[in-house]
C-alpha positions as CSV (number, residue, x, y, z in Angstrom):
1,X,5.4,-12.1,7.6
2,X,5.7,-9.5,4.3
3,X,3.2,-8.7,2.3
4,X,2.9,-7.6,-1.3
5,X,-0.2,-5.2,-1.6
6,X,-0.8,-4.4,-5.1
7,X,-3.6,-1.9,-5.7
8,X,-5.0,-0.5,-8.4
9,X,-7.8,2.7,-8.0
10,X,-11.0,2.6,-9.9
11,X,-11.6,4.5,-13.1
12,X,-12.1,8.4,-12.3
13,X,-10.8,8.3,-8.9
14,X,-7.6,10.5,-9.2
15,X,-9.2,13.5,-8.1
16,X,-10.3,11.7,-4.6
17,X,-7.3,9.7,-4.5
18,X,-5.8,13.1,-3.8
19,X,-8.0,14.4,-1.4
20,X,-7.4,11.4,0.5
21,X,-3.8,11.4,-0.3
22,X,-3.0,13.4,3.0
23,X,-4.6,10.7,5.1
24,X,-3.0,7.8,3.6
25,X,0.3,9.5,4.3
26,X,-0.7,10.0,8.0
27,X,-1.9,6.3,8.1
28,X,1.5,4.8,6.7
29,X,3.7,7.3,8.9
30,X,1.9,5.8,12.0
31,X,3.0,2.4,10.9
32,X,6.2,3.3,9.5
33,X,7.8,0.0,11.4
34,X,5.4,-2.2,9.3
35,X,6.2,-0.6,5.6
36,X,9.1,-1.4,4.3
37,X,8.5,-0.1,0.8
38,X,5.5,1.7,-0.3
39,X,4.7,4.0,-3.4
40,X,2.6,4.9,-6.6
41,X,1.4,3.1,-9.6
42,X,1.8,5.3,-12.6
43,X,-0.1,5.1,-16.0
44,X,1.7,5.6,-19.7
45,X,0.9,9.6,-19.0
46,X,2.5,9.5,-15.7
47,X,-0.6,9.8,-13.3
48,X,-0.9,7.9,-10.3
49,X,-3.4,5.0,-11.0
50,X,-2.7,2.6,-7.7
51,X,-0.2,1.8,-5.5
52,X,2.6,-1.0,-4.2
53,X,3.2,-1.9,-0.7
54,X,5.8,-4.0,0.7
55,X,4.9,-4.3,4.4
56,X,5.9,-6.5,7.4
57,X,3.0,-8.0,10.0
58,X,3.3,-10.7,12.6
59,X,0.0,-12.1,10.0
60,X,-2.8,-11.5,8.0
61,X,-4.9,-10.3,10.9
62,X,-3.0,-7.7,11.2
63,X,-2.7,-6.8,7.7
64,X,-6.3,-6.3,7.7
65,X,-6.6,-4.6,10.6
66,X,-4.1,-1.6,8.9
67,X,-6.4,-2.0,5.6
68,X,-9.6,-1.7,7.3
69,X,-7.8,1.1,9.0
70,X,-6.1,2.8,5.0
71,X,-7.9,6.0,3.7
72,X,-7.3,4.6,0.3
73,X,-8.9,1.3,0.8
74,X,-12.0,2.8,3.1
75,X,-12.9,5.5,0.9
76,X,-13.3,3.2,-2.1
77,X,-9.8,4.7,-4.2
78,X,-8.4,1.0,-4.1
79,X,-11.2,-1.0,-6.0
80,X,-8.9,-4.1,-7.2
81,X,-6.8,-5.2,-4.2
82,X,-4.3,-8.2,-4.4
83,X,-2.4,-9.4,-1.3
84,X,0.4,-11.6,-1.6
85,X,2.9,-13.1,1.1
86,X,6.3,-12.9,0.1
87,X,9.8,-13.4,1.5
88,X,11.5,-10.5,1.9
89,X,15.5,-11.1,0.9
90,X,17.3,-7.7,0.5
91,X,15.8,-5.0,2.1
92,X,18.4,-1.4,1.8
93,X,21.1,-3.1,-0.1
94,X,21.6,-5.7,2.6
95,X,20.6,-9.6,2.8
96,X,18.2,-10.3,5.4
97,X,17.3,-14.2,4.6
């Protein structure tokens, strides 16, 4: 199953989100099979403010296992979290569906 994570950090958090930044990489690179796009949400001044995930699971257990797992979502960056299911169609320039 993929999985559109949209999610958004909470109002003054740029400064932790890059403490934690280091982390979250770590995190993702350990689960580089399961994302198959990820990167940040920027604001009209070009700072991060969230992020976008397009990741692959076998279900939504295991989604939240990785986000109970995410520096981002355990250190309280992420405060508004939305998880979708999609179908994943092209993935690099190639159908898959």
């Amino acid at each position: 199953m993929q999985f559109l994570i949209t999610a958004y950090d909470g109002p003054g958090m740029l400064e932790k989100r890059m403490e934690v930044r280091e982390r979250h990489l770590e995190n993702m690179k350990k689960r580089k099979g399961s994302v198959l796009c990820a990167g940040g949400l920027l604001d009209e001044e070009g700072k991060m403010k969230g992020s976008v995930l397009v990741m692959d699971f076998p279900g939504r257990e295991q989604l939240d296992e990785y986000l109970n797992t995410e520096p981002y979502y355990v250190e309280k960056v992420w405060t508004d979290v939305k998880v979708e299911v999609m179908n994943v169609v092209i993935l690099n320039h190639e159908r898959v569906r």
